[in-house]
C-alpha positions as CSV (number, residue, x, y, z in Angstrom):
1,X,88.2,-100.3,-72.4
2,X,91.8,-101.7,-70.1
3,X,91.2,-105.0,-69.2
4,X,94.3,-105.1,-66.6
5,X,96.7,-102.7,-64.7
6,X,99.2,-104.0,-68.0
7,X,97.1,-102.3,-70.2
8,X,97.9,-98.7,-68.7
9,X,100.9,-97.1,-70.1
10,X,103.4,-95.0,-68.5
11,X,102.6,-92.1,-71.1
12,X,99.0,-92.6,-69.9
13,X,99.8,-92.9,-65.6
14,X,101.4,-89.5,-66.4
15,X,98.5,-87.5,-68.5
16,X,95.7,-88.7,-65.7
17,X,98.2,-87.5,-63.1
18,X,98.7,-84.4,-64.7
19,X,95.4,-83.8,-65.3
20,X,94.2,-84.6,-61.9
21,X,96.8,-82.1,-60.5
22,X,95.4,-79.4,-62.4
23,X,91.6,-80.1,-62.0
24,X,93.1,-80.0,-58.2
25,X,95.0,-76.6,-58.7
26,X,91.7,-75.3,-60.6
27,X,89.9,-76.3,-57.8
28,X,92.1,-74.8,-54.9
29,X,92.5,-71.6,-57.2
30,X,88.5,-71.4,-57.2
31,X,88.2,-71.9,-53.2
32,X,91.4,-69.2,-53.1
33,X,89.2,-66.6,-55.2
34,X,86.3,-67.0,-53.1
35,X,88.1,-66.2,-50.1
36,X,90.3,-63.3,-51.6
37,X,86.8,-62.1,-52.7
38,X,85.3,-62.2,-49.0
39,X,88.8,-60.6,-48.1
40,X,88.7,-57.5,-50.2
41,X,85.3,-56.9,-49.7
42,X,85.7,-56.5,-45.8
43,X,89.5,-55.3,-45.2
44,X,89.1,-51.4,-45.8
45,X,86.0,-51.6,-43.5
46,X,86.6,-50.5,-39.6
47,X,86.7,-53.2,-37.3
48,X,83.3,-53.7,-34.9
49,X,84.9,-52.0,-32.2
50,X,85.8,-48.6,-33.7
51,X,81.8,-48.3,-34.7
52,X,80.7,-46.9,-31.5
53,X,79.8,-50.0,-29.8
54,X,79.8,-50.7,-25.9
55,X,81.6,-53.3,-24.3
56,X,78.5,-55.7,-23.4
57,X,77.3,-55.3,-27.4
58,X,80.7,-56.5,-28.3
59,X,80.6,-59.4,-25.8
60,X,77.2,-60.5,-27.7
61,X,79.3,-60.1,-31.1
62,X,81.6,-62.6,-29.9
63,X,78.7,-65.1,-28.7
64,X,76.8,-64.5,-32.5
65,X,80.3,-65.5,-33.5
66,X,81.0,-62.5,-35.8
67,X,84.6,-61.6,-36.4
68,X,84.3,-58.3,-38.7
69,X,81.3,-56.1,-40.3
70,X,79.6,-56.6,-43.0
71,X,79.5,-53.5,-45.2
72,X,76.0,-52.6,-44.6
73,X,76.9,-53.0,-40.8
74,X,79.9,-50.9,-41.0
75,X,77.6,-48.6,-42.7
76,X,74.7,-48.4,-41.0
77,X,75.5,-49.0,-37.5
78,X,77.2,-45.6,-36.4
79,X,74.5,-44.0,-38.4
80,X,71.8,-45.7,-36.0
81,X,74.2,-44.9,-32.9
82,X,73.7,-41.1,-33.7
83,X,69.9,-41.6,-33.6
84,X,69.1,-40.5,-37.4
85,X,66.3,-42.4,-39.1
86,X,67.9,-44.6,-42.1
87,X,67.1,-45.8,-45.5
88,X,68.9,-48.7,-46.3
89,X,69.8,-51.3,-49.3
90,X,71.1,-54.4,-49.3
91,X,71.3,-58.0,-51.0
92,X,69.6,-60.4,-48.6
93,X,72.7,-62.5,-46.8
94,X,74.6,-59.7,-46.1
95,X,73.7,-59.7,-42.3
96,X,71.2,-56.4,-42.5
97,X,69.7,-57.8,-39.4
98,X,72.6,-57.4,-37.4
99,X,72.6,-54.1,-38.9
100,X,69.7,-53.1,-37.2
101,X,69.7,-55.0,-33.7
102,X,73.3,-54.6,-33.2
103,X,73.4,-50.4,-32.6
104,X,69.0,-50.8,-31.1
105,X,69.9,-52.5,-28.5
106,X,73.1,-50.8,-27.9
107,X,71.1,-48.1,-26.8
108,X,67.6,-49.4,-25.5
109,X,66.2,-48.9,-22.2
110,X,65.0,-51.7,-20.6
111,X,60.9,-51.6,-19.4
112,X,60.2,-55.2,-19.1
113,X,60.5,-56.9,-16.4
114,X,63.9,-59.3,-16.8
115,X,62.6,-62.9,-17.8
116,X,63.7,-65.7,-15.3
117,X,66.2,-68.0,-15.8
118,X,64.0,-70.7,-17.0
119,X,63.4,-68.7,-19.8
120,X,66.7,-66.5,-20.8
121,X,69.0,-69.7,-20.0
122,X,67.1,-72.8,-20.7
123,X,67.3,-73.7,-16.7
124,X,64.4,-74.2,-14.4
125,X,63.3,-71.9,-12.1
126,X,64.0,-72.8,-8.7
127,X,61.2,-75.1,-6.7
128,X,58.8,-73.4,-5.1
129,X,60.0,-69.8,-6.5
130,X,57.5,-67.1,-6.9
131,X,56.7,-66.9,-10.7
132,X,57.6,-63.0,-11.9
133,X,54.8,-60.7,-12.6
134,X,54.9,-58.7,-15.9
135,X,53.8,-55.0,-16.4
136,X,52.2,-55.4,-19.4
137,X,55.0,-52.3,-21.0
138,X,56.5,-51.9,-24.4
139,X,57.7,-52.3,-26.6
140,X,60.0,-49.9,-27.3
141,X,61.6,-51.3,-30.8
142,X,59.4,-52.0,-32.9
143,X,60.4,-54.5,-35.9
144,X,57.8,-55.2,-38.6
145,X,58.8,-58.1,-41.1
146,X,56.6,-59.4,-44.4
147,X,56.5,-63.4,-43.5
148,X,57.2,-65.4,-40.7
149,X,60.1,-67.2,-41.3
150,X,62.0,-63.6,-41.3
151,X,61.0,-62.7,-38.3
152,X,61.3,-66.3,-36.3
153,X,65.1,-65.5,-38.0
154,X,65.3,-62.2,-36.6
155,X,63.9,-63.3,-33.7
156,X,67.3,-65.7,-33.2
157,X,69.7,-63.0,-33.6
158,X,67.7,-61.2,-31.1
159,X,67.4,-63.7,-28.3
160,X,71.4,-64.2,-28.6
161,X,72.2,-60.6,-28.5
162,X,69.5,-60.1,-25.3
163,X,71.4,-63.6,-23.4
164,X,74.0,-60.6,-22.9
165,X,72.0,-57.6,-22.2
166,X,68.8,-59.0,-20.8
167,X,66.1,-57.2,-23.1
168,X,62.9,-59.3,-23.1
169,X,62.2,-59.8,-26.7
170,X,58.7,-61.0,-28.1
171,X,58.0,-62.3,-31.7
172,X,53.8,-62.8,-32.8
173,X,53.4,-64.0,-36.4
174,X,50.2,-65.9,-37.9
175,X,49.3,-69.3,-38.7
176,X,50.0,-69.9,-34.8
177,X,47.7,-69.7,-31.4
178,X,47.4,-66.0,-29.8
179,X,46.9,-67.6,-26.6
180,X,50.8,-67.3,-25.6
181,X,51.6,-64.1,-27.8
182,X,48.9,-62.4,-25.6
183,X,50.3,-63.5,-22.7
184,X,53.9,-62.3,-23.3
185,X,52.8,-59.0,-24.4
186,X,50.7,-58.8,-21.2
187,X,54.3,-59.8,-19.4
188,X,55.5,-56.9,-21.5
189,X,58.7,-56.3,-23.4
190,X,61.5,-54.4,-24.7
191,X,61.5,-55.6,-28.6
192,X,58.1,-57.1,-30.6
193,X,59.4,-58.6,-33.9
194,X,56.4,-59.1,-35.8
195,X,54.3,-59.5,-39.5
196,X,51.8,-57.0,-40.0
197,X,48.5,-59.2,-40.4
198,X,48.9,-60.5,-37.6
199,X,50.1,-57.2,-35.4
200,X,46.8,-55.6,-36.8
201,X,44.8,-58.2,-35.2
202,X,46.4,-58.0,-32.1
203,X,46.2,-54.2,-32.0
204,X,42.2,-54.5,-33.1
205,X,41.5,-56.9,-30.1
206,X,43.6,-54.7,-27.8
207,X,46.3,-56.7,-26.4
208,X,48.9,-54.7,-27.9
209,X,49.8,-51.1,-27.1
210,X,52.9,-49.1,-29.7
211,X,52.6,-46.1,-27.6
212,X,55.7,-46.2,-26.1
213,X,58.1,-46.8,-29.5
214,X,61.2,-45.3,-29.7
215,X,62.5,-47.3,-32.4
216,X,60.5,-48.5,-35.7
217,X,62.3,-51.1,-38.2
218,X,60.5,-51.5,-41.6
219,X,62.8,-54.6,-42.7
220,X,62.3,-56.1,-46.3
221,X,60.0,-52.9,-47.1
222,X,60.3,-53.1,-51.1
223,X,58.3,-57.0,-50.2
224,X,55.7,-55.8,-47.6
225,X,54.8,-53.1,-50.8
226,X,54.6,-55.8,-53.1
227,X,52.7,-58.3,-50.6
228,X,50.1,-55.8,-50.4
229,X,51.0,-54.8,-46.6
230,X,50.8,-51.0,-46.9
231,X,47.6,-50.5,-45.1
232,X,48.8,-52.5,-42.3
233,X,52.0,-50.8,-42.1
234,X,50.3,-47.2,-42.3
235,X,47.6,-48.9,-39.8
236,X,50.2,-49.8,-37.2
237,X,52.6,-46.8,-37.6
238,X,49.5,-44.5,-36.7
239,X,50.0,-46.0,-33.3
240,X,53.2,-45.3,-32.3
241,X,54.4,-42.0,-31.5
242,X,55.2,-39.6,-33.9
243,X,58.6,-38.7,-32.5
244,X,60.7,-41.9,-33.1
245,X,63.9,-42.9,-35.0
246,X,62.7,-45.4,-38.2
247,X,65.1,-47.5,-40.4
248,X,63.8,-48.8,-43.5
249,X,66.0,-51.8,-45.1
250,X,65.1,-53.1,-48.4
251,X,66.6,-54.9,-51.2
252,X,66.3,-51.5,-53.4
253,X,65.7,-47.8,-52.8
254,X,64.1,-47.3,-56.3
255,X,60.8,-45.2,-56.0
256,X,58.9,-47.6,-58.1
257,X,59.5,-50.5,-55.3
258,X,59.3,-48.4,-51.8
259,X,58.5,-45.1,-52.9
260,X,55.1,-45.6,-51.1
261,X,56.8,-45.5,-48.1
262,X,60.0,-43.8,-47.6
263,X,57.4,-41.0,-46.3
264,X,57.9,-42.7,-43.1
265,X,61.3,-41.6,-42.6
266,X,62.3,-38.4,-41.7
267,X,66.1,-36.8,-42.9
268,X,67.3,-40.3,-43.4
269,X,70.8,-41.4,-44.1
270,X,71.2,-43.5,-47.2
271,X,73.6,-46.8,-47.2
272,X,73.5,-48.4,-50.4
273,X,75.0,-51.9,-51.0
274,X,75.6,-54.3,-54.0
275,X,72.1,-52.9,-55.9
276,X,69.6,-55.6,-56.4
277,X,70.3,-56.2,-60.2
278,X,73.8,-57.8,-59.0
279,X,74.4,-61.6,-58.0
280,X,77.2,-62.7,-55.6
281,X,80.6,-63.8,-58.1
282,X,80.4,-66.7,-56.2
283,X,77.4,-68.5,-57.9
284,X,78.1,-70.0,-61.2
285,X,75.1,-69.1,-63.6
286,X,73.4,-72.1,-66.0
287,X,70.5,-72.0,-68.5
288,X,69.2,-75.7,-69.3
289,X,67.0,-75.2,-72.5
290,X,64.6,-78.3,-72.5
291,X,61.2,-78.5,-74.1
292,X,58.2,-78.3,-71.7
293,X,56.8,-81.6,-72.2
294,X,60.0,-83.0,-71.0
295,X,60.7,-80.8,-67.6
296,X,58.7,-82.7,-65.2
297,X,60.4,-86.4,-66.2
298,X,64.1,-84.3,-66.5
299,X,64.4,-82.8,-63.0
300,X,64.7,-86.4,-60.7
301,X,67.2,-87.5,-63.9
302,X,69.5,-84.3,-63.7
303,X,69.0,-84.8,-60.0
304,X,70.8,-87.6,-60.1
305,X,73.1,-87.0,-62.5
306,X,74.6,-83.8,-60.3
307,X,73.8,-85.2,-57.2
308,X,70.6,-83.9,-55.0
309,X,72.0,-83.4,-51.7
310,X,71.8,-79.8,-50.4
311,X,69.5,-78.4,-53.4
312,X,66.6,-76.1,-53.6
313,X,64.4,-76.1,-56.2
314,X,61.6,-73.3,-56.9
315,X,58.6,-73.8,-58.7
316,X,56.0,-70.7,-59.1
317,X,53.3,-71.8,-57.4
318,X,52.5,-74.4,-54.3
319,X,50.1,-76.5,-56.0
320,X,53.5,-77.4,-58.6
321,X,55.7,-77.5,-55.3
322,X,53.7,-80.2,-54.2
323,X,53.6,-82.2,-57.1
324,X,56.8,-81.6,-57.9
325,X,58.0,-82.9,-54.8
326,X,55.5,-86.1,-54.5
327,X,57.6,-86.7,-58.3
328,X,60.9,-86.6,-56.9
329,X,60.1,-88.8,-53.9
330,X,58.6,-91.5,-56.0
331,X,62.0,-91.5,-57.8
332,X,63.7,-91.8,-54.5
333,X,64.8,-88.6,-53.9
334,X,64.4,-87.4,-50.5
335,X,62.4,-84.4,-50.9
336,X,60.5,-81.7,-48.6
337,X,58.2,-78.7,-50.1
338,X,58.1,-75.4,-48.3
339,X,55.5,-72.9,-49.6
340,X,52.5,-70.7,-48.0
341,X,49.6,-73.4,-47.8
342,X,52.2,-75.0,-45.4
343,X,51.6,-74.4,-41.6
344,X,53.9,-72.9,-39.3
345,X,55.1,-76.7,-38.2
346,X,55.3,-77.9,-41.4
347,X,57.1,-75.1,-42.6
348,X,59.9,-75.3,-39.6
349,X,59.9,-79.8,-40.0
350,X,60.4,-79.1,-43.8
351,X,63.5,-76.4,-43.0
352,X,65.0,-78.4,-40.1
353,X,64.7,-81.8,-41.9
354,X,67.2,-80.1,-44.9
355,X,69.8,-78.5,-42.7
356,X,70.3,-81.5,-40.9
357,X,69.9,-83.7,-44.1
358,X,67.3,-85.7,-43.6
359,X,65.9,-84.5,-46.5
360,X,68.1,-83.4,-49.4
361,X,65.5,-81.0,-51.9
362,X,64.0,-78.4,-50.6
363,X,61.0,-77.7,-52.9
364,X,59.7,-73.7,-52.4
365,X,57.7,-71.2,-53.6
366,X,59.3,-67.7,-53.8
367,X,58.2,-67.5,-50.1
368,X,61.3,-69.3,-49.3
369,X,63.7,-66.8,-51.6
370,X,64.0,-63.9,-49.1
371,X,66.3,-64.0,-46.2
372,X,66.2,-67.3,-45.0
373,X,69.5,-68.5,-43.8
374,X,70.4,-72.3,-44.6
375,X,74.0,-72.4,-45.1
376,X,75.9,-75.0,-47.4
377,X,73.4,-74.5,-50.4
378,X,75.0,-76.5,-52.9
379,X,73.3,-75.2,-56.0
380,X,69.3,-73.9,-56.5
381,X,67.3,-74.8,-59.4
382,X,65.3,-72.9,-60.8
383,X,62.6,-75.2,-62.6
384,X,60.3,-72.5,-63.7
385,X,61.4,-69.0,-64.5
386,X,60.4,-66.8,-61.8
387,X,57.2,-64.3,-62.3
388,X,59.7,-61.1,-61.8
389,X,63.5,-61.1,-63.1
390,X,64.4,-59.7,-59.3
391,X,63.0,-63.0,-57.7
392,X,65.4,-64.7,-59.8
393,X,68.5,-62.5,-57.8
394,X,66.5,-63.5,-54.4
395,X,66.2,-67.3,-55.2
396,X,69.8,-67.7,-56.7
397,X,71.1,-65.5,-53.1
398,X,70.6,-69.1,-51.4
399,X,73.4,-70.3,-52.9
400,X,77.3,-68.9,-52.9
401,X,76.6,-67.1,-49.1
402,X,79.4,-65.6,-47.3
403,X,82.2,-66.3,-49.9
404,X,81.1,-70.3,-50.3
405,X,81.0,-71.5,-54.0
406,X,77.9,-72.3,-55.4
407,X,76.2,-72.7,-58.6
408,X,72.2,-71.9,-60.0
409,X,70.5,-73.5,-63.4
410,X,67.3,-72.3,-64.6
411,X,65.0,-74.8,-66.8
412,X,64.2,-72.8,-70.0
413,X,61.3,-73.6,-72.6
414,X,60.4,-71.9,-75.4
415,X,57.3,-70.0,-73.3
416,X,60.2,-69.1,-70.7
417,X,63.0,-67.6,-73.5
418,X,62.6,-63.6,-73.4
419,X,61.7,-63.3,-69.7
420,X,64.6,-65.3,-69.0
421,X,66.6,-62.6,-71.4
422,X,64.9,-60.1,-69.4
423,X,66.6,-61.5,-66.3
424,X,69.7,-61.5,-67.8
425,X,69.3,-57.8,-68.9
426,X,68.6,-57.2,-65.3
427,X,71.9,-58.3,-64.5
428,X,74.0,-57.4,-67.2
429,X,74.9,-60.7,-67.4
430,X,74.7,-64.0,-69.0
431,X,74.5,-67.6,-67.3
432,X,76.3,-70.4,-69.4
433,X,74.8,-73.2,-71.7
434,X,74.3,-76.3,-69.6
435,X,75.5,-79.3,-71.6
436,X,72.6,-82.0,-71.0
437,X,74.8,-84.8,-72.3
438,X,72.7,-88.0,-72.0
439,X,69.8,-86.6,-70.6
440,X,66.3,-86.4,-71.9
441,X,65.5,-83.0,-72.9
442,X,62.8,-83.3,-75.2
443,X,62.3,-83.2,-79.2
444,X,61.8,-79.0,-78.7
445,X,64.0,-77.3,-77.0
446,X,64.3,-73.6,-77.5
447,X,67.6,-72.3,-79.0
448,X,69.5,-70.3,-76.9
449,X,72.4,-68.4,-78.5
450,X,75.9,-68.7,-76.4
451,X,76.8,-65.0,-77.8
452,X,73.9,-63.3,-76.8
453,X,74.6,-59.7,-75.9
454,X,71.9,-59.0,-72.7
455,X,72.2,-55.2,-73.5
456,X,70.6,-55.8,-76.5
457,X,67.7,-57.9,-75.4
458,X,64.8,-55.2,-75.5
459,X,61.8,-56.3,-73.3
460,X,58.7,-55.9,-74.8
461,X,56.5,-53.0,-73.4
462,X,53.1,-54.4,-72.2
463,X,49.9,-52.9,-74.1
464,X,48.6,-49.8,-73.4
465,X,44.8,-50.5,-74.9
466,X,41.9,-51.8,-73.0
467,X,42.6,-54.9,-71.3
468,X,41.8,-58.1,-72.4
469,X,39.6,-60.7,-71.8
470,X,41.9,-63.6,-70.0
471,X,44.1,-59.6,-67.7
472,X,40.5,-59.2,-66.4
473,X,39.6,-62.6,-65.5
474,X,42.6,-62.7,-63.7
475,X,42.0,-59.4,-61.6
476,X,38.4,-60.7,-60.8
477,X,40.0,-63.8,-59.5
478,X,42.3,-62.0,-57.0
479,X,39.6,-59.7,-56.1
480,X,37.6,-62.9,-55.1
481,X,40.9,-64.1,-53.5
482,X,41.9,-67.0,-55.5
483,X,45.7,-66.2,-55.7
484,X,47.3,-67.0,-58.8
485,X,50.3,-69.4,-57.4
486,X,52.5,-67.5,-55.1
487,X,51.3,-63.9,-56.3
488,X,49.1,-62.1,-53.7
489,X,45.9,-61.6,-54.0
490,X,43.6,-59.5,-51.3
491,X,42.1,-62.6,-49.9
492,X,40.9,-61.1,-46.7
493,X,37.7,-59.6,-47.8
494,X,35.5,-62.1,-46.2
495,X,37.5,-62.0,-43.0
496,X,38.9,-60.0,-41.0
497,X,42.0,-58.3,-42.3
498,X,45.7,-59.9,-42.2
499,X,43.8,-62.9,-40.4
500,X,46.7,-65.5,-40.0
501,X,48.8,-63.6,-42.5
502,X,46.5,-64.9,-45.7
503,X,47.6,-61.2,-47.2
504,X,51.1,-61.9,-47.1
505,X,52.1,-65.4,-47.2
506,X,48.7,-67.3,-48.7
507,X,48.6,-68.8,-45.2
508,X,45.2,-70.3,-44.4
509,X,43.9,-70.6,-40.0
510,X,46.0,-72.6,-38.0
511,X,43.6,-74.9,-36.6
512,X,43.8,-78.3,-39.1
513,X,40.8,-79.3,-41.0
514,X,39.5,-82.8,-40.2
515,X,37.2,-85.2,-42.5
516,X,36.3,-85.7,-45.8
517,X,34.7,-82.1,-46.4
518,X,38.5,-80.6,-45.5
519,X,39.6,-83.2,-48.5
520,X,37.2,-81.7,-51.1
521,X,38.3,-78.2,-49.9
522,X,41.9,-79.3,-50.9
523,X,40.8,-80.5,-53.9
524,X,38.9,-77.3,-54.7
525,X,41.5,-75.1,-53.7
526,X,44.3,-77.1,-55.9
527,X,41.7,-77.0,-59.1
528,X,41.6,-73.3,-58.3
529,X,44.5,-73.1,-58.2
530,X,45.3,-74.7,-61.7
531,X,42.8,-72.5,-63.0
532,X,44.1,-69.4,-62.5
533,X,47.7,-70.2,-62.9
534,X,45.9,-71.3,-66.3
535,X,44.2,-67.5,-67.0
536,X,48.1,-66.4,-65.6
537,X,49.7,-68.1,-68.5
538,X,47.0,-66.7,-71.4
539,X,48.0,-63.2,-69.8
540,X,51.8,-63.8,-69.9
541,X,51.3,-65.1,-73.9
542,X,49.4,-62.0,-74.3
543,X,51.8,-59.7,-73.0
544,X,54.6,-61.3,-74.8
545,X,52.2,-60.8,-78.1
546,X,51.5,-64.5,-78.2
């Protein structure tokens, strides 16, 4: 250890300055790559005003601050000028919505009455002004989303795009009050963004009419399949008119994930982008083998040791979210958890309190993995392997957006090893060893071999005799609509269908419960929980031959 500036030695001055120079030429190299890599990727596409756009769409370009297309917007956007009906793919982050809104509202007429300034501006209206009467139209675009935080998102881009052509835009999700949803559909409007539980319900009580459609957007379709939406989707395209244009966007076009569905479209045009099996080059990949006892102790110390600011972490079910996070603050870590038990407050406090920093972990369930945009994602971690290796691409896609650097590590035990080779077949690629250096990782973690080939990794068929004991307790508790973490279970049995979203996003009625019999409920539900996500893991080790 130097004592004094004497014990430094020339020889030694010039290695740390050598060295520091080329960690720094390393570093601007890296930050060069990332940007030639954005470059490439968009400088043979045309430029937004050779797609077919009018002048007024191009003035709300410039106010949404875009400078050039994305490829699935240079790809899909003339295709939706000509009127065809689309099917289109896409990684999440790679602006589909702008894909779809930008050529819509090119061309959409306008049927509801313009909103006053109070509302399109922000001003108020002025004293003694005659409020405007509605007319109770539209809409005539019709977008249906799977959760709500995609369609308050798609909402945004929306709201921007209408400041410049006046279209009165409408969004009704659940988990809120249908007081004001049914009054702006009884004002009317041009565009209804909206999740299908709650759409149904509207529909069923009458306060929403699809007869005048022109324009039907199925957006994230592969994940209203797998959320168990079909019905409602079916239920609420049998109400707009059969002669309509539809675009259906979806992080794959594979027949096992939206085959159901592509009936809906008629003579579509394909875009394809970046299949769903890829990851952005600008995420560097880790695998942390630890042993399990030691994970829940090792998260606030790595943490720490990386710094937390600007991380997400995803667990596989809320009930872990919550503890997880209730762990990390007791370590003094500023931490927030963002899952479907959450209400639609909680859920926007929780996101706003991490962009702006108040918080600096973002705990979520897979809820949070599709097309939510918070920028500056330093790294995600991954502290339990996700159920399904695509989840994994849709929860590492927070991190390395639009040409940023950012990085992913996924806590591995010996339970997690082949699906997490499973993920890595998906990709046809393999994340590097993370080097735990001082930190605790346990006396058993698994062994993890650096040269691994992923090609070779053969994922082990699931049996095709009768099924067992712990596969059928687990179907009888989603038929009684206990949901198994974040999977989804038909919980709306005893209700009426899609009733605050509890299909789609496990969200429970908006109204709070009060007292000490709302606490036992909690407590019930969280030992339910446990339970299940208990018969989950007997049918994982079972289908792993375990």
């Amino acid at each position: 250890m130097r004592n004094s500036v004497s014990d430094v030695t020339d020889a030694e001055i010039l290695d740390e300055t050598r060295e520091a120079m080329t960690q720094a030429a390393f570093d601007a190299a890296d930050e060069a790559n990332a940007a030639q890599a954005v470059e490439s990727a968009t400088e043979n596409l045309p430029a937004f005003d050779e797609l077919g756009l009018s002048d007024e769409m191009l003035r709300a370009i410039e106010n949404l601050g875009y400078t050039a297309p994305t490829p699935v917007q240079a790809g899909s956007i003339p295709v939706v000028l000509e009127g065809r009906d689309l099917l289109a793919a896409a990684q999440t982050g790679t602006g589909k919505t702008a894909a779809f809104l930008l050529p819509t509202m090119n061309n959409l007429e306008h049927i509801a009455p313009p909103k006053p300034v109070r509302e399109r501006g922000g001003r108020n209206r002025r004293r003694g002004a005659k409020k405007p009467e509605g007319n109770g139209r539209g809409p005539v675009m019709l977008v249906i989303t799977p959760t709500r935080e995609l369609a308050q998102q798609i909402d945004e881009v929306a709201s921007k795009i209408a400041d410049v052509t006046g279209h009165v835009a409408v969004t009704v999700v659940g988990g809120v009050s249908y007081k004001p949803q049914t009054a702006a559909l009884k004002y009317g409007c041009d565009i209804l963004v909206a999740t299908p539980g709650r759409l149904v319900d509207l529909i069923e009580q009458g306060a929403c009419h699809l007869d005048e459609v022109k324009v039907l957007v199925l957006d994230e379709a592969d994940r209203m399949l797998d959320m168990g939406f079909l019905p409602a989707v079916r239920r609420i395209v049998r109400e707009t008119p059969a002669e309509r244009q539809t675009l259906l966007f979806s992080a794959t076009l594979d027949e096992e994930a939206v085959g159901e569905i592509t009936d809906l479209v008629s003579d579509p045009a394909r875009v394809e982008i970046a299949p769903a099996t890829s990851t952005a080059d600008t995420v560097d990949q880790f695998v942390f083998p630890v042993s399990i006892e030691a994970k829940n102790n090792l998260l606030p110390e790595f943490l720490k040791k990386e710094g937390p600011e600007r991380t997400i972490v995803f667990m596989r079910t809320k009930h872990r979210a919550d503890s997880c996070c209730r762990r990390l603050e007791r370590k003094g870590i500023k931490a927030a958890a963002i899952h479907g038990n959450r209400s639609q407050a909680q859920r926007e406090r929780a996101l706003s309190a991490f962009r702006d920093g108040t918080v600096d972990v973002l705990v979520a369930t897979d809820v949070l993995a599709r097309g939510i945009d918070i920028s500056d994602v330093r790294y995600v971690v991954n502290f339990d392997v996700p159920a399904e290796p695509t989840d994994y691409i849709h929860r590492i896609g927070r991190t390395g957006r639009a040409g940023e650097l950012g990085w992913a590590i996924t806590f591995v035990t010996e339970q997690d090893v082949d699906e997490f080779y499973e993920i890595e077949k998906l990709m046809d690629k393999t994340a590097d060893i993370y080097e735990a250096g001082d930190l605790h990782v346990g006396p058993n973690p698994p062994a993890v071999d650096p040269e691994r080939d992923p090609a070779a990794f053969k994922v082990k068929k699931k049996t095709k005799r009768g099924k067992s004991k712990s596969k059928k307790k687990l179907e009888q508790a989603r038929r009684d609509g206990k949901r198994n973490g974040d999977d989804y279970g038909d919980v709306a049995g005893r209700s009426n269908r899609g009733r605050d979203e509890r299909r789609g996003d496990g969200e429970r009625p908006s109204r709070p419960k009060r007292g000490g019999k709302a606490r036992v409920r909690e407590g019930v539900q969280a030992r339910v929980d446990e339970a299940v996500e208990s018969v989950a893991r007997e049918v994982a080790a079972e289908e792993r031959g375990g």
